[in-house]
One Martini backbone bead per residue (centre of mass of N, CA, C, O) as a GRO file, in nm:
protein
  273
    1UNK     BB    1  -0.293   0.627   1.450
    2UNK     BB    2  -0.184   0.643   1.164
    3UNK     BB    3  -0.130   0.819   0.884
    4UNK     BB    4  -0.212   0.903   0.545
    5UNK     BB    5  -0.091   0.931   0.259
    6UNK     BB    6  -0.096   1.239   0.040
    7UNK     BB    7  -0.189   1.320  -0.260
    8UNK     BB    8  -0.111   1.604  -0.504
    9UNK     BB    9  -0.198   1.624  -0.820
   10UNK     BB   10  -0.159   1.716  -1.190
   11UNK     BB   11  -0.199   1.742  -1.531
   12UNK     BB   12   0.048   1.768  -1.597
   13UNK     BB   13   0.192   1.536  -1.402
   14UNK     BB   14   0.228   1.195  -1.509
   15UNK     BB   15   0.264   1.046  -1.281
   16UNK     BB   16   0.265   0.759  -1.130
   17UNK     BB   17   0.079   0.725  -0.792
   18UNK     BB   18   0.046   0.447  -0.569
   19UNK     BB   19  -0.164   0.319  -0.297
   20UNK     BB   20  -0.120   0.172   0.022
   21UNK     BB   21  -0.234  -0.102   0.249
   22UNK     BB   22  -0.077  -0.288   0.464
   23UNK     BB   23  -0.081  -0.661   0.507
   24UNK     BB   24  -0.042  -0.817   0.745
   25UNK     BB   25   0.013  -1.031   0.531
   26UNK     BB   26   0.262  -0.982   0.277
   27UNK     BB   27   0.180  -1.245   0.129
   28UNK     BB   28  -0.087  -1.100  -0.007
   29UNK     BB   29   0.079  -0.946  -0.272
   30UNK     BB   30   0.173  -1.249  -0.424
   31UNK     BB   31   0.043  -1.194  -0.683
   32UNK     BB   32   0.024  -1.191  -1.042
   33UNK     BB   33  -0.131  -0.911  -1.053
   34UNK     BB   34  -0.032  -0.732  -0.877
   35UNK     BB   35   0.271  -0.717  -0.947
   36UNK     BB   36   0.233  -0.635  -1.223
   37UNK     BB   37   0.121  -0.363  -1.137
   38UNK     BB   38   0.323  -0.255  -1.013
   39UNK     BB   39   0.559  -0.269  -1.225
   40UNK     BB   40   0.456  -0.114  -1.381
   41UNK     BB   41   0.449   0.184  -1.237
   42UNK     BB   42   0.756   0.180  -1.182
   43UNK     BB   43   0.831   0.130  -1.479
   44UNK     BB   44   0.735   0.359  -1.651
   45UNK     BB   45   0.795   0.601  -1.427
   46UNK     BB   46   0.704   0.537  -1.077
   47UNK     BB   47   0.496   0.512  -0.791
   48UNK     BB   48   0.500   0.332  -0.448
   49UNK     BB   49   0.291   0.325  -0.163
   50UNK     BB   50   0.329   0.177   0.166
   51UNK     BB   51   0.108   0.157   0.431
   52UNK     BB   52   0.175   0.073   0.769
   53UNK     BB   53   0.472  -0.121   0.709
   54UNK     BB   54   0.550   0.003   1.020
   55UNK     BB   55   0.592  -0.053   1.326
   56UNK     BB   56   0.610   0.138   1.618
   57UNK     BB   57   0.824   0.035   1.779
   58UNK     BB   58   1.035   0.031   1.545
   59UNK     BB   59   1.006   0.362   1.504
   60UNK     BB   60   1.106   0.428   1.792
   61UNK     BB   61   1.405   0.312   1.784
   62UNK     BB   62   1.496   0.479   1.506
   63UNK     BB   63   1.443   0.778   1.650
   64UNK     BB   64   1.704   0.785   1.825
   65UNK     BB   65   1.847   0.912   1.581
   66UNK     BB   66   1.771   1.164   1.571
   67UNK     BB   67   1.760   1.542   1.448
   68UNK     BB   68   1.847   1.900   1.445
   69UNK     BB   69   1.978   1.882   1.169
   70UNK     BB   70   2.070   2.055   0.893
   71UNK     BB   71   2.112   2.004   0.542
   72UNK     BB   72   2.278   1.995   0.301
   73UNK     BB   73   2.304   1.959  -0.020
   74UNK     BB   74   2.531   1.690  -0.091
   75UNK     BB   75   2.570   1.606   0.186
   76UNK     BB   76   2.557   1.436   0.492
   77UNK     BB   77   2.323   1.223   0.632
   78UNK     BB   78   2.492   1.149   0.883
   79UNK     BB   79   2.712   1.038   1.233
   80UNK     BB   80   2.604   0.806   1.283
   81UNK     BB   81   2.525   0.518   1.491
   82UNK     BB   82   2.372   0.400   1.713
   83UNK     BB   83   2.443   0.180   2.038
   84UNK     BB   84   2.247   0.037   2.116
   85UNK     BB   85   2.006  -0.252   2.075
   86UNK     BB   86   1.749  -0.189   2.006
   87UNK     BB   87   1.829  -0.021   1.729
   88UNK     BB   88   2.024  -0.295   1.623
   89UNK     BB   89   1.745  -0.457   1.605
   90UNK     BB   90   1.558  -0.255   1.436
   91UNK     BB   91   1.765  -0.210   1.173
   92UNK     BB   92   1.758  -0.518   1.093
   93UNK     BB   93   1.454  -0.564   1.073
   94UNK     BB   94   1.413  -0.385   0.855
   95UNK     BB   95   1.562  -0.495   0.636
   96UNK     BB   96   1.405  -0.769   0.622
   97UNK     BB   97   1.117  -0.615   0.581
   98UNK     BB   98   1.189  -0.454   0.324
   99UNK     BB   99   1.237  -0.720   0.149
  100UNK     BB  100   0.977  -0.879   0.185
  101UNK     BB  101   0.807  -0.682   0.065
  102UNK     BB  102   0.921  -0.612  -0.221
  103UNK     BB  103   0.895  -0.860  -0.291
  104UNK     BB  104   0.608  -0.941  -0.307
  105UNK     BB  105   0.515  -0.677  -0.448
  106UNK     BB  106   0.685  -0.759  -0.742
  107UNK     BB  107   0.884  -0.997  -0.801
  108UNK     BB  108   1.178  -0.919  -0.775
  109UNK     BB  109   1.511  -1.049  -0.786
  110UNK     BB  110   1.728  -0.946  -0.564
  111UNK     BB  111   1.975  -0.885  -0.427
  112UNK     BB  112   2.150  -0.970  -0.171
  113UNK     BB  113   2.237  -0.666  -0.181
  114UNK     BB  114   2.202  -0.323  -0.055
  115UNK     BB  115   2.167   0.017  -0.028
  116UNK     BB  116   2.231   0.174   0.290
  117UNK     BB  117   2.054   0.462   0.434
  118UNK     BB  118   2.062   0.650   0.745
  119UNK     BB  119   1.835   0.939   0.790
  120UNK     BB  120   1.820   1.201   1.075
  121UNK     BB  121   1.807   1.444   0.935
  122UNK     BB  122   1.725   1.775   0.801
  123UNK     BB  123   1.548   1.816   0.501
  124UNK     BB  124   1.510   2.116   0.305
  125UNK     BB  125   1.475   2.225   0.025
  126UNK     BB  126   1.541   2.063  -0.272
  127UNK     BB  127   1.610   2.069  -0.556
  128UNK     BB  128   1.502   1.958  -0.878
  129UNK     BB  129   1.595   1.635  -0.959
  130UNK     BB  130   1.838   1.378  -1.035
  131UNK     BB  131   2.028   1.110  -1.004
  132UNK     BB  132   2.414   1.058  -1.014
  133UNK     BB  133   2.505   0.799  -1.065
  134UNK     BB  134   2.565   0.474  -1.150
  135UNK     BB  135   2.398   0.277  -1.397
  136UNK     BB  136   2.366   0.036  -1.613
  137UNK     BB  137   2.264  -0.049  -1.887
  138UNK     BB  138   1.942  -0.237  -1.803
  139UNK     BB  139   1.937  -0.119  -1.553
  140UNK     BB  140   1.773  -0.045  -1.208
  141UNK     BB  141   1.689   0.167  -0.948
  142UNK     BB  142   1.584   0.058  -0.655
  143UNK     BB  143   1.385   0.261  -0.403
  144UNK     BB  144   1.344   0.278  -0.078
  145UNK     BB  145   1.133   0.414   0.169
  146UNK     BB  146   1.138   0.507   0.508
  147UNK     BB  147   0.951   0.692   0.739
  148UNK     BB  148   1.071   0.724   1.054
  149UNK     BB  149   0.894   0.982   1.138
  150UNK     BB  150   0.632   1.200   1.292
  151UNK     BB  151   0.643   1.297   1.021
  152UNK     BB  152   0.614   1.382   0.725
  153UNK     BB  153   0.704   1.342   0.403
  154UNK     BB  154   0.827   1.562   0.158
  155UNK     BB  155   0.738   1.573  -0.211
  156UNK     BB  156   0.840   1.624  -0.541
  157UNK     BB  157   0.693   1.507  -0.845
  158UNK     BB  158   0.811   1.520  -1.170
  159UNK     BB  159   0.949   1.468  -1.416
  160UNK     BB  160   1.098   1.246  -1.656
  161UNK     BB  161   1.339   1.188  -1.847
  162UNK     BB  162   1.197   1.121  -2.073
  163UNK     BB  163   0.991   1.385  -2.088
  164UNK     BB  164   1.214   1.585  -2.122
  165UNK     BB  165   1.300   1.464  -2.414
  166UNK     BB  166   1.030   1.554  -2.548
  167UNK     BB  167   0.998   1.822  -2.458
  168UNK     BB  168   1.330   1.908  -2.433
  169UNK     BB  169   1.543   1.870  -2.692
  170UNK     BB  170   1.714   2.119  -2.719
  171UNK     BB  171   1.816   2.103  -2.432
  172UNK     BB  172   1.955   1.809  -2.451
  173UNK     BB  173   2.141   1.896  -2.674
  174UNK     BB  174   2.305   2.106  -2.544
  175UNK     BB  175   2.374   1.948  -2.285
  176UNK     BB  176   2.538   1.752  -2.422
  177UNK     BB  177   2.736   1.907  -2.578
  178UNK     BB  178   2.885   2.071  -2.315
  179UNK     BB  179   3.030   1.822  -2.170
  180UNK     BB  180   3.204   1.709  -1.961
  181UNK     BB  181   3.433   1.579  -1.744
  182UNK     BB  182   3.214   1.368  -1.566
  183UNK     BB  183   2.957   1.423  -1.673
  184UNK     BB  184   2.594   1.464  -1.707
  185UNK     BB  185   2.295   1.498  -1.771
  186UNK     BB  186   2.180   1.562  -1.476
  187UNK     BB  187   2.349   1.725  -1.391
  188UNK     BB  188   2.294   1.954  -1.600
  189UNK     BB  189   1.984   1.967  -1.506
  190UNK     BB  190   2.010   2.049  -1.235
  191UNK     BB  191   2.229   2.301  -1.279
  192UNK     BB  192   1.996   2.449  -1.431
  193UNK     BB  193   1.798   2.498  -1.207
  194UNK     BB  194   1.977   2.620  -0.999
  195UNK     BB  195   1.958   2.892  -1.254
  196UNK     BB  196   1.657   2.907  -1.402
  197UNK     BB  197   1.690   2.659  -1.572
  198UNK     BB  198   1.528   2.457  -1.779
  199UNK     BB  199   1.339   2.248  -1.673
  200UNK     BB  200   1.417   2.217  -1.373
  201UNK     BB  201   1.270   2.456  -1.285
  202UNK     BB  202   1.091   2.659  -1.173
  203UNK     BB  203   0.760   2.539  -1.212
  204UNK     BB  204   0.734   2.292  -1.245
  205UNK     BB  205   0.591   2.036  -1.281
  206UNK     BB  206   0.421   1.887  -1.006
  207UNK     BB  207   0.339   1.651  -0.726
  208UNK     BB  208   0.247   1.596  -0.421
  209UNK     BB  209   0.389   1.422  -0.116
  210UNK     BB  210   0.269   1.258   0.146
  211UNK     BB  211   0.462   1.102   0.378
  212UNK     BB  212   0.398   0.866   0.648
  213UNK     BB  213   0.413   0.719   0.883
  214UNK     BB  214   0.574   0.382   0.782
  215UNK     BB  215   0.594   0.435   0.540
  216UNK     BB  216   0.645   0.272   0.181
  217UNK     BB  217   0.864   0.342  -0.087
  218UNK     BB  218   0.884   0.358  -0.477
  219UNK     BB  219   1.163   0.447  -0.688
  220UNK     BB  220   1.335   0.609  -0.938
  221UNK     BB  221   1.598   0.857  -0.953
  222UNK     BB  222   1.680   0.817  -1.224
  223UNK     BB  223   1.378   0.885  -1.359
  224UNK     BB  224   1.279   1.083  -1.137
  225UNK     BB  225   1.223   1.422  -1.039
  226UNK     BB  226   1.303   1.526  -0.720
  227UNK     BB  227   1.205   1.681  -0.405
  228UNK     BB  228   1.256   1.797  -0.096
  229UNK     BB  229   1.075   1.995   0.120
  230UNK     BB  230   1.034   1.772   0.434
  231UNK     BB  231   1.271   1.580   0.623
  232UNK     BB  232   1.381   1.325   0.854
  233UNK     BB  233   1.336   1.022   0.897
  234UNK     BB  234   1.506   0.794   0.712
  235UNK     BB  235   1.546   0.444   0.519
  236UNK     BB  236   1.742   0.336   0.281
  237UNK     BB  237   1.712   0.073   0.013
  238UNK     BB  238   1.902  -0.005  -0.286
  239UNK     BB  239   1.867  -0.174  -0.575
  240UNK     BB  240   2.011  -0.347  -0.842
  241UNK     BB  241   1.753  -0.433  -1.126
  242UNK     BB  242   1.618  -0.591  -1.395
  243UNK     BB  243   1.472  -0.401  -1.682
  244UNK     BB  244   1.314  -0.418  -1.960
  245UNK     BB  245   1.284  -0.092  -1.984
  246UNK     BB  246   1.491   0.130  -1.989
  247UNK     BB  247   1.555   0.422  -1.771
  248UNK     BB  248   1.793   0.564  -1.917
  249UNK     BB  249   1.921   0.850  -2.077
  250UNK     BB  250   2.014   0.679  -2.342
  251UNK     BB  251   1.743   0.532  -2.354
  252UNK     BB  252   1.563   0.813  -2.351
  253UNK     BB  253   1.704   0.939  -2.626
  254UNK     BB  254   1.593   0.701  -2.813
  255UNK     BB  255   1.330   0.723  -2.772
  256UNK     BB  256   1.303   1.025  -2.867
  257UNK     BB  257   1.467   1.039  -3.157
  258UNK     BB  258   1.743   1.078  -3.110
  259UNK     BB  259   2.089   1.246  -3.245
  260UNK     BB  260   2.457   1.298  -3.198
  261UNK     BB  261   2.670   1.357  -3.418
  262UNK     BB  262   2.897   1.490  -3.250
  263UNK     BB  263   2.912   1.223  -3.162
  264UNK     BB  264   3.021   0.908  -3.061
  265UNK     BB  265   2.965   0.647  -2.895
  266UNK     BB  266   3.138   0.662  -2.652
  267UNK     BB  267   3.090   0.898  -2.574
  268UNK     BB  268   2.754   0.897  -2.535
  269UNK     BB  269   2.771   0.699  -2.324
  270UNK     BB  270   2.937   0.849  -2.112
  271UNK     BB  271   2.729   1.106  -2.093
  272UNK     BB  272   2.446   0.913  -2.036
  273UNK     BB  273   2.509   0.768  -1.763
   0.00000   0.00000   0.00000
């Protein structure tokens, strides 16, 4: 029988993290009170961990691409996919089932693709980031991640960019006006943390989440700032979907009332997309 995910969280961190069994028949998911549920957790924005959510047979067939090797942060995530029938019956089933389950278990309507990536590589020790791709305000990355190795997938999850803003105004208006051309207030946290700078440096508050064999995660990665302390396969799925309260960087600087005079608008829409 697989393991079940354990939370270790503190009272500093105040992500909401919550935890369920993955129900024999996924549309018993589909309540209106549920999903209702569950999107408050998401959008707050928090975690939400569904357990047992993929059968052994099929965890066992993506474990085909297992690596032993280490990745550094950064890197690329694969060297390409297995290429058995096994596998690519997997994969596609894989893909099927967690648009299922998300699909159920929140209620919201997905796009028709989302962005999959197969991670068969250890990753280990990474700083506290939040991520930096770029989604338009109004929209938020949801992002599903399935842990198929045999051991759990352990993180760290720390302050949300909102809290960053409330908590350390200073740091924000600061790294906002430092500023370059393509940089983003993410990665300026990003890369203050890895200098034992800013809000994401060591020591920050975290909670740890030790994800089972088989769980299945979602959370928004560019508004939860997030370590991967140790895992090995994983298969993310993420899609971008409209979300009533927006919790990109720049409506997170704007719900803490700070106003940056000395940038125009267009400026600092650039600056905090």
């Amino acid at each position: 029988m697989m393991s079940q995910t354990t939370v270790r969280s503190t009272n500093e961190c105040r992500t909401p993290i919550k935890v369920i069994s993955c129900p024999a028949d996924v549309r018993e998911l589909a309540t209106p009170n549920g999903q209702r549920a569950f999107r408050e957790i998401f959008e707050h924005p928090g975690v939400v961990v569904v357990d047992r959510a993929i059968d052994e047979a099929t965890l066992d067939a993506l474990r085909e691409g297992l690596s032993d090797q280490r990745r550094k942060f950064k890197d690329k995530f694969n060297h390409g996919l297995p290429t058995s029938e096994g596998f690519k019956t997997a994969y596609l089933h894989i893909a099927a089932r967690i648009r299922e389950l998300t699909e159920n278990l929140f209620g919201y309507r997905l796009p028709e693709k989302g962005n999959r990536s197969y991670r068969p590589m250890i990753t280990e020790n990474e700083p506290l980031h939040l991520d930096t791709y770029t989604v338009e305000c109004g929209k938020t990355a949801l992002m599903s991640v399935l842990n198929f190795d045999v051991s759990p997938r352990v993180w760290n999850v720390g302050p949300t960019i909102a809290e960053i803003c409330r908590s350390h105004p200073d740091d924000v208006k600061r790294m906002v006006a430092e500023l370059g051309p393509g940089e983003s207030l993410n990665m300026r946290l990003r890369d203050a943390g890895l200098r034992g700078d800013g809000p994401l440096r060591s020591g920050a508050p975290v909670s740890r989440i030790e994800f089972a064999p088989g769980s299945v995660w979602y959370a928004n990665p560019k508004a939860i700032s997030h370590q991967i302390v140790f895992g090995a396969g994983a298969q993310f799925e993420t899609w971008t979907i409209d979300e009533p309260h927006c919790s990109c960087p720049k409506c997170a600087v704007e719900a803490a009332g700070m106003r940056f005079e000395d940038l125009s608008e267009s400026e600092l829409l650039m600056a905090l997309r």
